[in-house]
C-alpha positions as CSV (number, residue, x, y, z in Angstrom):
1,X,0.0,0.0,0.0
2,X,1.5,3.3,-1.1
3,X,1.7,6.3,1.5
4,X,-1.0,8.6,1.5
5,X,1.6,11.1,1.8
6,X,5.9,12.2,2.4
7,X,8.0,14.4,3.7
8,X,8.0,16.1,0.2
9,X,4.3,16.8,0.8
10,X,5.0,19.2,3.4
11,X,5.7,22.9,2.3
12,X,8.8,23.6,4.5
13,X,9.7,26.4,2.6
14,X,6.9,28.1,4.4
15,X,8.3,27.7,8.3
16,X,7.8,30.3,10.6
17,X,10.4,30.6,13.7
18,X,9.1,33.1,15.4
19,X,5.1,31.3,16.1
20,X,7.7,28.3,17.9
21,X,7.0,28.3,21.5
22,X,9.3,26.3,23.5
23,X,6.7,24.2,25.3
24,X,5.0,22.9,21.7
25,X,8.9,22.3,20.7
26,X,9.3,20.3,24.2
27,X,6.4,18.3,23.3
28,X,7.2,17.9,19.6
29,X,10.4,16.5,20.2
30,X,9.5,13.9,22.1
31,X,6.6,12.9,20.4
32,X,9.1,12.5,17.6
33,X,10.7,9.8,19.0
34,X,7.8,7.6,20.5
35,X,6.4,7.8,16.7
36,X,9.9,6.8,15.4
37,X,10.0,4.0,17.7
38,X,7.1,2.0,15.9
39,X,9.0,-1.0,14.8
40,X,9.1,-2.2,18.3
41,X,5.3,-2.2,18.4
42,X,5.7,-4.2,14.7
43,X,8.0,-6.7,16.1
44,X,5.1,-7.2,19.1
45,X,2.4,-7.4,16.5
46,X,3.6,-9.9,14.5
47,X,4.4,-12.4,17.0
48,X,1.0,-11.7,18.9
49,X,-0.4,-12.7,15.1
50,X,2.0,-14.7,14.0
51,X,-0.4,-16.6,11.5
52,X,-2.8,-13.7,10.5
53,X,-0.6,-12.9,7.4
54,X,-3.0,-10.2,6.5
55,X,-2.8,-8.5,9.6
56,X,0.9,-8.8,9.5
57,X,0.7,-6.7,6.2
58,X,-1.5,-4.4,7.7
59,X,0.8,-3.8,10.7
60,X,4.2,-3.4,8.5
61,X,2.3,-0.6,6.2
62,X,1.3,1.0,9.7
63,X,5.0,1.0,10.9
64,X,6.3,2.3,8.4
65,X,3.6,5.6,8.4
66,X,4.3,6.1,11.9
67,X,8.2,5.9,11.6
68,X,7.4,8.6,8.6
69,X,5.6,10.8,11.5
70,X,8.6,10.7,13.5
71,X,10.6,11.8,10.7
72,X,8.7,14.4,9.7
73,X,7.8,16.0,13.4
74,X,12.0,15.8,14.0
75,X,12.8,17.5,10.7
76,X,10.9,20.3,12.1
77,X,12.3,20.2,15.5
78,X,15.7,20.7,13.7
79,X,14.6,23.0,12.4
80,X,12.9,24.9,15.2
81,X,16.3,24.0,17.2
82,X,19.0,23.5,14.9
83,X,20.9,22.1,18.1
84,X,18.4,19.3,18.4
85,X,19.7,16.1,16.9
86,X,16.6,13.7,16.0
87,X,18.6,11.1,15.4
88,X,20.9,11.4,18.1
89,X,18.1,11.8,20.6
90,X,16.0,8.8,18.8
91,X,19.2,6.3,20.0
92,X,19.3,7.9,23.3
93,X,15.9,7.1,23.6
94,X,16.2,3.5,22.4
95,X,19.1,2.7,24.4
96,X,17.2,3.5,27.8
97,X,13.6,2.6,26.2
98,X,12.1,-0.7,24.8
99,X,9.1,-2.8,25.2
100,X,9.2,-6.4,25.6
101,X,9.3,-7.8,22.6
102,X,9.6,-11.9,23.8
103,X,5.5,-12.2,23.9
104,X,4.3,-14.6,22.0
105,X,0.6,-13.5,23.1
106,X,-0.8,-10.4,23.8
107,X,-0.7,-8.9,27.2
108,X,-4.3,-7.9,26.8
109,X,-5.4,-11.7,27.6
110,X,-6.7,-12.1,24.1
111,X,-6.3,-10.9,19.9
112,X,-9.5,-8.9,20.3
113,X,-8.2,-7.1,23.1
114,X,-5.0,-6.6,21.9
115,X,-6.9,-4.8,18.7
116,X,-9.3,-2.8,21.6
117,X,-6.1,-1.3,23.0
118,X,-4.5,-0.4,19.5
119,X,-7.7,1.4,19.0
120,X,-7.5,3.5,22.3
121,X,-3.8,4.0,21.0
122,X,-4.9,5.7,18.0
123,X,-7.9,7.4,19.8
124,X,-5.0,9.2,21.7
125,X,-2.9,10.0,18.8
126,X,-5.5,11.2,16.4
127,X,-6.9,13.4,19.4
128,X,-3.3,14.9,19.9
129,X,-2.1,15.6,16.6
130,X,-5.7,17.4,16.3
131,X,-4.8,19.4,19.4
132,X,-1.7,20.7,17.9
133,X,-3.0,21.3,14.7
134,X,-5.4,23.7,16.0
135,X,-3.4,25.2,19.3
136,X,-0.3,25.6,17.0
137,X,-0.1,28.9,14.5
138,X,3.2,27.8,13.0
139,X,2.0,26.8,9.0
140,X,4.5,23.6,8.6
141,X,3.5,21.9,11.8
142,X,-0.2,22.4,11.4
143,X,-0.1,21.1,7.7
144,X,2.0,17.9,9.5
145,X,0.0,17.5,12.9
146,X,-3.4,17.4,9.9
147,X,-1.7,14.9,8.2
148,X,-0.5,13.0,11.2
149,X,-4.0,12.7,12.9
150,X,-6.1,12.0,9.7
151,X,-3.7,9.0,9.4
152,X,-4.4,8.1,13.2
153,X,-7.6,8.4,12.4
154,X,-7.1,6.0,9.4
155,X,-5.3,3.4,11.4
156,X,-8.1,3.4,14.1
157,X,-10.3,1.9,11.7
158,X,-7.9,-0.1,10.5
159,X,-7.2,-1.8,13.8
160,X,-11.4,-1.6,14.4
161,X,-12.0,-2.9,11.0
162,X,-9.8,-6.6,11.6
163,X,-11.0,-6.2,16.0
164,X,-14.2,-6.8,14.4
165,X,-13.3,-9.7,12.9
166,X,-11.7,-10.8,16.0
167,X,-14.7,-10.4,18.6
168,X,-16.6,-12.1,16.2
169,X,-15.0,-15.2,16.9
170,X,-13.6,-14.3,20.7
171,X,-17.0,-12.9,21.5
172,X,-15.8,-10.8,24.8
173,X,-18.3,-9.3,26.9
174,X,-19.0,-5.6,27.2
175,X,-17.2,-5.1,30.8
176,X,-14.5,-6.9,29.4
177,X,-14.0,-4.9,26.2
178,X,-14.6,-1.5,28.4
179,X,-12.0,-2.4,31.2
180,X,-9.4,-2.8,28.5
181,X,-10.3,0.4,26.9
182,X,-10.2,2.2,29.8
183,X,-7.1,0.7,30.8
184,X,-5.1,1.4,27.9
185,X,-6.1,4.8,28.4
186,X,-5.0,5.0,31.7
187,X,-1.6,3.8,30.7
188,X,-0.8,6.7,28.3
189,X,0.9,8.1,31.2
190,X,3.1,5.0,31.4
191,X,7.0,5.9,30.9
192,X,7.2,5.6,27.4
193,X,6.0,9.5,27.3
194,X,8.4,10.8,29.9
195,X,11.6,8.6,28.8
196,X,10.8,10.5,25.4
197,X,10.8,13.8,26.8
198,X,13.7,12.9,29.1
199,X,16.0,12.1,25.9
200,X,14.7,14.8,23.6
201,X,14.5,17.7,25.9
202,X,17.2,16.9,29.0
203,X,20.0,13.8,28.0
204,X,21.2,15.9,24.7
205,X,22.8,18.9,27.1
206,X,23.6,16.5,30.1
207,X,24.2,13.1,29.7
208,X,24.8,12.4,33.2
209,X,21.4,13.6,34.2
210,X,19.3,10.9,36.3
211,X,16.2,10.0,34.8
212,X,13.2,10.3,37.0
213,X,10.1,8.9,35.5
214,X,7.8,11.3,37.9
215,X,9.5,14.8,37.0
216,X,9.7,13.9,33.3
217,X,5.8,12.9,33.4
218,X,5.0,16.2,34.9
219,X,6.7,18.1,32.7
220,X,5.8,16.3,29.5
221,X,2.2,16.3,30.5
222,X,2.0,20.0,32.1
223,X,2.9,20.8,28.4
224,X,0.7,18.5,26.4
225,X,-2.4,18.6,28.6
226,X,-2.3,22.6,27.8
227,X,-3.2,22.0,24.0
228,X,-6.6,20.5,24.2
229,X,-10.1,21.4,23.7
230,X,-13.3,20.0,25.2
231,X,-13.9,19.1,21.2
232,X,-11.1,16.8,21.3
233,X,-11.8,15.0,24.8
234,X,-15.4,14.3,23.0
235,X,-14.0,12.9,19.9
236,X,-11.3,10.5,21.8
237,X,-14.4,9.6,24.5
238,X,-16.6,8.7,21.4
239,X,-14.0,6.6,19.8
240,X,-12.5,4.7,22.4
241,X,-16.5,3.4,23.7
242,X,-17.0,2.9,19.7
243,X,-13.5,0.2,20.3
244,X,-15.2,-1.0,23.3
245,X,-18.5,-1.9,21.1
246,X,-20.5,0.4,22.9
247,X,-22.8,3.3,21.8
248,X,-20.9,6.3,21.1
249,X,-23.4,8.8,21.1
250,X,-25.6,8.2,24.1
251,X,-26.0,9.3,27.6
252,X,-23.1,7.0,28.8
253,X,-20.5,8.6,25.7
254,X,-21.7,12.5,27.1
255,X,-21.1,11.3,30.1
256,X,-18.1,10.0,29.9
257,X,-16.7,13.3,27.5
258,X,-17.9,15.4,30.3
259,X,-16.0,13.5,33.0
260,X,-13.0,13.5,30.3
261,X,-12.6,16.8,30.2
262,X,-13.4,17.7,33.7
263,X,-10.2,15.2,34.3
264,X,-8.0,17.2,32.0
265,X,-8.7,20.3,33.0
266,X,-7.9,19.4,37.0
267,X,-4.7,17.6,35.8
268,X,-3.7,20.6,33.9
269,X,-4.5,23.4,36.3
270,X,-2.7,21.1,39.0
271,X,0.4,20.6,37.0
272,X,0.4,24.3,36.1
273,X,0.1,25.0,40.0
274,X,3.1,22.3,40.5
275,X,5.5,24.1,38.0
């Protein structure tokens, strides 16, 4: 399958240094490398479906889109700080970062919930790349952060289209298929995030520096938190109950947007008090 886009797609020409703000370049950086880092999650993929050969295919065309995201959001941190190395800071983030990659089933407990928790993944990404995109008035990272979350988008129903398929045949129960939703969300604040951050944004200018998962969460987050809408929590709370096979746009989805963003705004205002 041929990319529905490259880096020659973006207009670079048209960059604008001074609508960079350090804390969107902070969060850029990182986000750099955890997109980068994808063929890790291939590696995982393919031995969780080691005999669904058209998953497998579906997985290595995924990869290599979200390796070209990282490539594309560190070209433009280079170029928003031509002492920031992507390359350099990508292998200091895969010398002190990496997933297990020895499962030969998913962690989930089963296929269809391994697919539930891609889903959330993308949920998250497509939410915020659209967050950037619209908090961001720098022209070449809003034309990549609206390519970057329509693909998201893309891959969500990607991953939906074959979990389908999956809970078909698995037939998992509604508090099952919510639990995992819910907890994949909950681990987005695992230390993939803040080991990304602390090798983009602190190892570069001091290698000695301690890493201390805690700190580099706060600061990550106290950044990224600060880009959304309420618009965006909605969208992410309607997708991750549509993974879940549950109604989308009922009482339980405004609920659950409402309580969404209630929850980001809190954890923002308190990491803004913390700084």
């Amino acid at each position: 399958m041929s990319p529905r886009w490259t880096l020659d797609s973006i207009p670079w020409g048209e960059f604008r240094p001074d609508k960079v703000t350090p804390d969107l370049l902070a969060v850029v950086k990182a986000a750099s490398l955890v997109e980068a880092n994808a063929a890790d999650y291939v590696t995982y993929l393919h031995r969780v479906f080691a005999d669904d050969g058209d998953f497998r295919a579906a997985v290595d065309a995924w990869g290599a889109e979200e390796e070209q995201h990282g490539a594309a959001l560190g070209r433009w941190a280079e170029m928003a700080d031509p002492n920031f190395s992507f390359e350099e800071s990508l292998a200091l983030f895969r010398k002190g970062y990496r997933i297990p990659l020895d499962a030969a089933q998913s962690i989930r407990g089963s296929r269809a919930g391994e697919l539930i928790a891609r889903c959330v993944v993308e949920t998250g990404t497509s939410s915020f790349y659209s967050a950037i995109r619209d908090a961001t008035g720098e022209p070449v990272l809003k034309e990549i952060c609206r390519r970057i979350a329509s693909d998201e988008f893309f891959h969500y129903r990607l991953f939906h289209k074959h979990l389908k398929r999956y809970q078909a045949q698995e037939r998992l129960g509604p508090l099952t298929r919510l639990r995992v939703a819910l907890g994949r969300a909950e681990e987005a604040e695992d230390d993939e995030l803040a080991y990304a951050y602390f090798a983009a944004n602190i190892l570069p200018g001091n290698p000695q520096a301690p890493y201390d998962t805690a700190t580099c969460a706060r600061a990550y987050w106290r950044r990224a938190m600060s880009l959304y809408e309420a618009r965006h929590v909605e969208t992410a709370a309607r997708m991750i109950l549509r993974a879940a096979a549950l109604n989308p746009d009922g009482r339980v989805a405004d609920l659950l947007a409402r309580a969404g963003w209630r929850y980001v705004a809190w954890r923002r205002e308190k990491l803004a008090r913390a700084a």
